[in-house]
N, C-alpha and C positions, 0 to 999 in steps of 0.2 A: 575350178582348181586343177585340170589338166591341161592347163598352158602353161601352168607355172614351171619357171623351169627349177632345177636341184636346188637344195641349199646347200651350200659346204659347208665343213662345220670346222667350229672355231680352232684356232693353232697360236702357240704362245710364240710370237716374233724372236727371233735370235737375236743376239746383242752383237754389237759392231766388232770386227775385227781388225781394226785400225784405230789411232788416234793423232790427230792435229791439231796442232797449237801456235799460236803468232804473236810476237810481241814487236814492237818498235826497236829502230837501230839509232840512239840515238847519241847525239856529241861526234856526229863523225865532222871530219876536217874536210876541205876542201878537195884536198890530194885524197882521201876516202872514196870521194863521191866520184870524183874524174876515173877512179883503177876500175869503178864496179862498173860505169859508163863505157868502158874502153873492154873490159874482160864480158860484159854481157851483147855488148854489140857484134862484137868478134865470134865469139859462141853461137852467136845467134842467126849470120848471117852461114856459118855452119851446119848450125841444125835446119834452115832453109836449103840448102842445097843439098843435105841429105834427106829428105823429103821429098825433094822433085826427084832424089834417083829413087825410094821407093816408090810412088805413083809411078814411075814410068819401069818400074820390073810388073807391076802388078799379078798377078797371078802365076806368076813365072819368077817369083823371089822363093831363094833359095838357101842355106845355110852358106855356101860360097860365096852369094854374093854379100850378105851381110857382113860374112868374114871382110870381103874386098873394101865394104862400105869402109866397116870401122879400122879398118888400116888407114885409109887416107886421112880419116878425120883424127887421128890418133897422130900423124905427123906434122899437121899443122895446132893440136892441141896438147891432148896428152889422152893416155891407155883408157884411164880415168873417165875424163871428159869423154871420150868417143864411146863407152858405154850407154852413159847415162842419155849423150842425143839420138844413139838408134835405139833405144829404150823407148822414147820417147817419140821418135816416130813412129815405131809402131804402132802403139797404144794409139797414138793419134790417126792411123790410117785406116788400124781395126775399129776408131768411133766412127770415123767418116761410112765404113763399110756399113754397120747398125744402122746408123742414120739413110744409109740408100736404102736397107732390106725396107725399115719402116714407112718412107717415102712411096714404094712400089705398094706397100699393102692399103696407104691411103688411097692412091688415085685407084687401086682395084676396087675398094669401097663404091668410093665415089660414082665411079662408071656404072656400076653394078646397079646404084640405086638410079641414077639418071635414066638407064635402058628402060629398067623397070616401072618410072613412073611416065616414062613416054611411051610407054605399050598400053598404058592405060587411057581409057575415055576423055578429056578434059574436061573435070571439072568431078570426076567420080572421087569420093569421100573413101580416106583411108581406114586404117583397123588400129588395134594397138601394136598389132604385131608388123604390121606392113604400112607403109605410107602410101597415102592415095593419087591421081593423078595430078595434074597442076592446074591452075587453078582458072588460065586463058589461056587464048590461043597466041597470044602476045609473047609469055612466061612461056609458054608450049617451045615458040619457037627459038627462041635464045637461049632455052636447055639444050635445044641441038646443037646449037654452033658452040656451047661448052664442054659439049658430051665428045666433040672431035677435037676442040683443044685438049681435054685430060687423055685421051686416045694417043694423041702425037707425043703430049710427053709423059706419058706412058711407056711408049716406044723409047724414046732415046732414054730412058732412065734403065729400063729393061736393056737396050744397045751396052751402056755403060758397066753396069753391074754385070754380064755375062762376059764382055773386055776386062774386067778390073780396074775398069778406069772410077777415078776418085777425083774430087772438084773439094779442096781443100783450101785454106787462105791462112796461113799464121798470123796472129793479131786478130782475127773473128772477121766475118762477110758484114755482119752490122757496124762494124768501125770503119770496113773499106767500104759501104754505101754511106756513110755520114760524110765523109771525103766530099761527095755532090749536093750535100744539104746541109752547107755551114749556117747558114742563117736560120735555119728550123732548130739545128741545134743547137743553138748560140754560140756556135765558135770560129777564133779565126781560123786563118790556116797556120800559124805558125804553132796555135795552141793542139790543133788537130796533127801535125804533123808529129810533136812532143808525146800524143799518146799513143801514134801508131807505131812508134820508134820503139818507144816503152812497151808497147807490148807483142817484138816482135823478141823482146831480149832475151836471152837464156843463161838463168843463173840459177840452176838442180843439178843437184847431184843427190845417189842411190846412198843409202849407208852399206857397211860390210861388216858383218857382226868378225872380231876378232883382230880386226885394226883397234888402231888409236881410238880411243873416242869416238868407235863407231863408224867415222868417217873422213877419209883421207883426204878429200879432194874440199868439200866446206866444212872446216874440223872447227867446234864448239869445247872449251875447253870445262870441266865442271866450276874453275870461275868466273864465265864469263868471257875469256875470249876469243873473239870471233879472227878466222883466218882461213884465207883461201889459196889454190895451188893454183898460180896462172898459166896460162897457154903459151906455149916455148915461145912465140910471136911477142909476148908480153914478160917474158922472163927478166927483162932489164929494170922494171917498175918494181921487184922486191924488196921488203925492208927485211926479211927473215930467211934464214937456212934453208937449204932446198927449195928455191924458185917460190918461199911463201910470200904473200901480204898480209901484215898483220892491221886490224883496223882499230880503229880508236875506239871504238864504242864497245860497249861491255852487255853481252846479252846474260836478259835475265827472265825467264819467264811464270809469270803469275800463278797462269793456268797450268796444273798438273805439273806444277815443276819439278815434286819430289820424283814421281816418275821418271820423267825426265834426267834427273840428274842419275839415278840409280841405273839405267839401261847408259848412262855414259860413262860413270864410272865400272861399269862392269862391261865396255869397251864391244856393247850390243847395237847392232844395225839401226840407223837415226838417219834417214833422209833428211835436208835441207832446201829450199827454195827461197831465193832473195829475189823482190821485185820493188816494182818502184811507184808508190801513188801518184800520179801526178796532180791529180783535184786537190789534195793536201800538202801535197812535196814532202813526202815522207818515204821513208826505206823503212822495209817492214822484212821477215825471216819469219818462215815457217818451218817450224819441225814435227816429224810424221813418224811413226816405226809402226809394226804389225803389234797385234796382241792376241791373243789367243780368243776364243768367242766362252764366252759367261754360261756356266751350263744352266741349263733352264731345268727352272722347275717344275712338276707335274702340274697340270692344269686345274688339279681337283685340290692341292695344295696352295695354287698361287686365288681358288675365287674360294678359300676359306672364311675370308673375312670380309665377301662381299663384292661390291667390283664398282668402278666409275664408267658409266657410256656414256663417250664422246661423240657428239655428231659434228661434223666439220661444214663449215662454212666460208662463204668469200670474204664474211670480215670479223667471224669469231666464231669458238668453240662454246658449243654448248654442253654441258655437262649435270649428271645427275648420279647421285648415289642410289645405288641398292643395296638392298640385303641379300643374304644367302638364299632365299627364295621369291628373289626378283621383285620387292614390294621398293619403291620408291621412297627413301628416307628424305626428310628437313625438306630444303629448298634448292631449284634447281639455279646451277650457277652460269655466268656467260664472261669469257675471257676475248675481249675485241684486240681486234690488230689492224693495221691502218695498212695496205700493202700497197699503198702510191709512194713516189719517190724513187731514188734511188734503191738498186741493188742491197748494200749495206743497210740501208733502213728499213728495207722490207725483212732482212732475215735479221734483223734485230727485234723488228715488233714479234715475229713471230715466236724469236726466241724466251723475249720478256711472257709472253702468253702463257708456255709451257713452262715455262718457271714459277706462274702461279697456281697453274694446274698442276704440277709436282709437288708443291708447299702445301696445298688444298688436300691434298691426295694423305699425305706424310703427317700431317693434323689430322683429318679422322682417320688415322691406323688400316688404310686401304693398301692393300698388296698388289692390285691390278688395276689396267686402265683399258677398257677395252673401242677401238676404234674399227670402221670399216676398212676393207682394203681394197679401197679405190683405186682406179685405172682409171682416166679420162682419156688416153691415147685413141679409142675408136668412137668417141662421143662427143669430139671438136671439130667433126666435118661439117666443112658448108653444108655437102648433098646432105648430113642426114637430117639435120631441123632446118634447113630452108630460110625461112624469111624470121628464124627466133634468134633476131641477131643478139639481145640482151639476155636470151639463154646460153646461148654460147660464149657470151663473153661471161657470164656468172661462174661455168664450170671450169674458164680456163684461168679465172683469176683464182681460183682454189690450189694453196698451194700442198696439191699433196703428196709429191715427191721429195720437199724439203719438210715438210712439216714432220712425215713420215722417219726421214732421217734421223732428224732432229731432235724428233719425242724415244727415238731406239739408244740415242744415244746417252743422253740426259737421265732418262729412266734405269739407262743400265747403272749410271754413277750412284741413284739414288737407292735402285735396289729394290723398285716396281717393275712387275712384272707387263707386258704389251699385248695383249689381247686381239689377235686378228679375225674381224669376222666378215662373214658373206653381207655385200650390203643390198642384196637382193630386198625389195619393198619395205624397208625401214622407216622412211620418210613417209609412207603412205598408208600402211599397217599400224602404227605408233598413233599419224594422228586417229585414225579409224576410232584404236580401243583406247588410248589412254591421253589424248588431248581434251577432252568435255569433262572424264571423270577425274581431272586434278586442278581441272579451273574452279576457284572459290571466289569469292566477294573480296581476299584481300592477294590474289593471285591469279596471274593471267598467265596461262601455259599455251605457249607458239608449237607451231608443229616444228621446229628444230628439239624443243626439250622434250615432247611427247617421243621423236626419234632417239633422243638420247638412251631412252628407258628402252625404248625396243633392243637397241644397240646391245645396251646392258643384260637384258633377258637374254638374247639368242646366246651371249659370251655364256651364262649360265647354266645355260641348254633348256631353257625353261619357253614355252611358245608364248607368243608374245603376244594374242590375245588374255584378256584379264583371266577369263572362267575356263575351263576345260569343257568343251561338248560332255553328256555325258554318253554309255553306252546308247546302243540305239535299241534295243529290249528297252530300258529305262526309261529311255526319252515318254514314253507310253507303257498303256500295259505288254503283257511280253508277246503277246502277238494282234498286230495291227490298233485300227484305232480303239481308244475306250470304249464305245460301246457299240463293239464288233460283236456283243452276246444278244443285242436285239434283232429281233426277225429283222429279214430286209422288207419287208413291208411296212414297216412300222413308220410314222412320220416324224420326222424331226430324227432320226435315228445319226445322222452324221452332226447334229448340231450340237450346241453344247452342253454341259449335263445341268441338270434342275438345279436353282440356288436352296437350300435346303435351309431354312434359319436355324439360330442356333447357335449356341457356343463352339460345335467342330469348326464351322465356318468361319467364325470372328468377323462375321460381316453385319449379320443386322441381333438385336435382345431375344430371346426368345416368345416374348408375351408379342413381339411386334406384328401387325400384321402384314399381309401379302405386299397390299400398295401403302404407299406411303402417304398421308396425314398431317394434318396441322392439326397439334396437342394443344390445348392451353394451359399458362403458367400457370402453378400454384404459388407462387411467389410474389406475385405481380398482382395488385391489386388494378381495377376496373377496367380489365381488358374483355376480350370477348369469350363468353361461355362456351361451352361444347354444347351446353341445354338449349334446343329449340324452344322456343315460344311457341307457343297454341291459344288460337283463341275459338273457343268453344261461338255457336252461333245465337245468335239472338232469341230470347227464350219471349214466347207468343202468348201477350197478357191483354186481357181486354180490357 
């Protein structure tokens, strides 16, 4: 028990402070589609060149120069426009910078364990805390020549990030490597060249609480119509007042519209972003504004009525109710999701998933949902499992960044509380104490549902073995073993104490004797007597 390390204890997740929603643009005209083609291009090849000049100030940008950036772009666009694309590099330059810190802390992982398992014996057997040597002299020697590849680019990654140099790509690095493998990804080039286009375009703009409708540059009317402010370049393409296009289609949207309309009509900050499907041929608009965070409630208020532990999986949630003092109610539930496919179909299943475990939750009158709070960032290295290449592909197909998302956000609408716990030995505690003791003849419990329960206990604060140790006085009499009052010369003194018959015992009748007997029935006719036979000897007659 003194390896273990801390448990953190549990914390009620905060609720999203944003909201996003998208509908389709739809009935637009030809002349529509050519203005958003012509104004997202032109933007776009904009916010590219404002990009390479931040990458090349790098740590040496300044309030001046951003002043100088967004003048230029402000004379070939508008005031408007040049916000919103150095806005958006930045954010884009501060992701790239996150993504070198976390990059430098893998390959330090990695190094770290390669050194260490070539300082060891070949072929010496590791621990649970530490991995053992390797396993030939084979695998021995091809960890070296990997252990000076991660070394060198170690180096140039560490060169970079102390330069402020950033390796960025608008449109994604995975769309510009599909560029050389048209025929893996079944497409042509004219179809590829259609979505590299499309996703180098730039069509966001910021809202500004106390304008129009939120926002000047993509303004949303509360009926529906859509209009945007072109780039002085584009000023002759207007059908509207001050250099607007008005478009044909009428947005409306589903989700959270009364929201929505209410932050427009009350003339409050609404971001906008229009892009363009190409797998569909669809024009879709997104709208986004802040919201304030949902105050939470006390911990000890929100597991009044009990709690659901979810344990997460690569291809469903497993879930089980408790009570108030952690006993496992009804039957444990499993919500699968299919997470091959496409993008879009993967955070669909996912979403469909948590919308039954919401509904689930909101039928039996549960207030709280409690999940672990996973990290798999330092547990998807090669170095550290080796050759468990279908263990690592099982924890990186868990999605639990979106899922995490997802269930904060949903939860908050519903008005279920999120339960964050340590998920230190869950999996492996759970099945210990409580996978054997909830298997029945018409129920088969996996150690994902025995997890659930752990889950659910620790959210309670309850240990997540079944029984409590008791004091260690108790355990025995209150000092040392039971029959520590006999001499130590005595024999059998450490053994166990006499069976005493009897009714204190409840073990054997009292008339019974010491060893045990075959009785005969009185019920049973011509079986065998207890009565010996005797036969007397031969009586001596002359």
């Amino acid at each position: 028990m003194a390896d273990l390390r801390p448990i953190a204890a549990p914390f009620i997740v905060p609720g999203p402070s944003g909201v996003a929603v998208r509908t389709r643009l739809r009935d637009l005209t030809h002349e529509d589609e050519k203005v958003l083609r012509l104004v997202g291009a032109h933007l776009g090849s904009l916010a590219s060149k404002d990009l390479k000049a931040r990458c090349t100030d790098g740590l040496e940008h300044s309030t001046e120069s951003w002043a100088a950036r967004k003048r230029d772009l402000a004379a070939q666009s508008s005031s408007r426009w040049a916000g919103s694309i150095t806005k958006a590099t930045h954010d884009q330059w501060a992701l790239a910078r996150r993504g070198q810190a976390a990059h430098v802390q893998s390959l330090e992982a990695g190094i770290t364990t390669i050194r260490h398992r070539l300082s060891l014996p070949v072929g010496q057997k590791g621990t649970k805390r530490a991995p053992g040597g390797y396993r030939c002299a084979h695998e021995w020697f091809h960890k070296t020549r990997r252990l000076r590849v991660l070394e060198d680019r170690l180096e140039k990654v560490r060169a970079d990030r102390e330069a402020g140099r950033v390796h960025v790509v608008r449109g994604g690095k995975r769309l510009l490597g599909t560029r050389h493998a048209l025929d893996t990804a079944q497409l042509t080039e004219a179809e590829w060249r259609e979505r590299w286009e499309a996703g180098r375009w730039f069509l966001k703009a910021d809202g500004e609480s106390g304008k129009r409708f939120g926002n000047e540059t993509i303004r949303i009317t509360p009926a529906g119509e859509l209009s945007i402010k072109l780039p002085t370049p584009l000023a002759d393409l207007a059908n509207a007042g001050h250099g607007r296009y008005v478009l044909a289609a009428q947005v409306r949207f589903p989700h959270r519209g009364h929201e929505w309309a209410d932050r427009v009509g009350a003339n409050r900050a609404v971001a906008y972003r229009i892009h363009y499907d190409t797998g569909r041929s669809r024009w879709y608009v997104d709208a986004s504004w802040q919201i304030p965070p949902t105050q939470t409630i006390p911990l000890k208020a929100a597991l009044a009525d009990g709690v659901i532990g979810v344990d997460t999986n690569a291809d469903h949630l497993a879930a089980w109710r408790l009570d108030t003092h952690g006993n496992p109610i009804g039957r444990p539930r499993r919500f699968f999701y299919d997470l091959s496919g496409t993008a879009q179909h993967r955070d669909a299943q996912v979403r469909h998933a948590l919308t039954r475990l919401l509904n689930w939750a909101k039928t039996r009158g549960v207030k709280a949902i409690a999940v672990e709070d996973l990290d798999f960032q330092a547990e998807k290295t090669r170095e550290k499992h080796g050759r468990k290449r279908r263990f690592r592909q099982l924890i990186s197909g868990m999605p639990t960044g979106r899922l995490r998302a997802r269930l904060t956000s949903m939860a908050d609408a519903s008005g279920i509380a999120i339960i964050a716990v340590d998920p230190a030995y869950t999996s492996k505690w759970g099945a210990q104490h409580w996978q054997k003791p909830m298997t029945g003849p018409t129920r088969k419990t996996t150690r994902h549902d025995a997890a659930s329960i752990a889950i659910g206990r620790r959210a309670l604060g309850h240990p997540i073995r079944r029984r409590t140790t008791p004091p260690r006085a108790h355990q025995s009499d209150v000092r040392g073993h039971r029959t520590v009052q006999a001499d130590r010369r005595a024999p059998g003194r450490e053994g166990p104490r006499p069976r005493i018959p009897g009714p204190r015992t409840r073990s054997v009748p009292p008339d019974a004797a010491s060893t045990r007997a075959t009785r005969t029935s009185t019920t049973v006719r011509d079986v065998r007597s207890d009565q010996a036979w005797v036969q007397d000897s031969l009586l001596l007659t002359e």
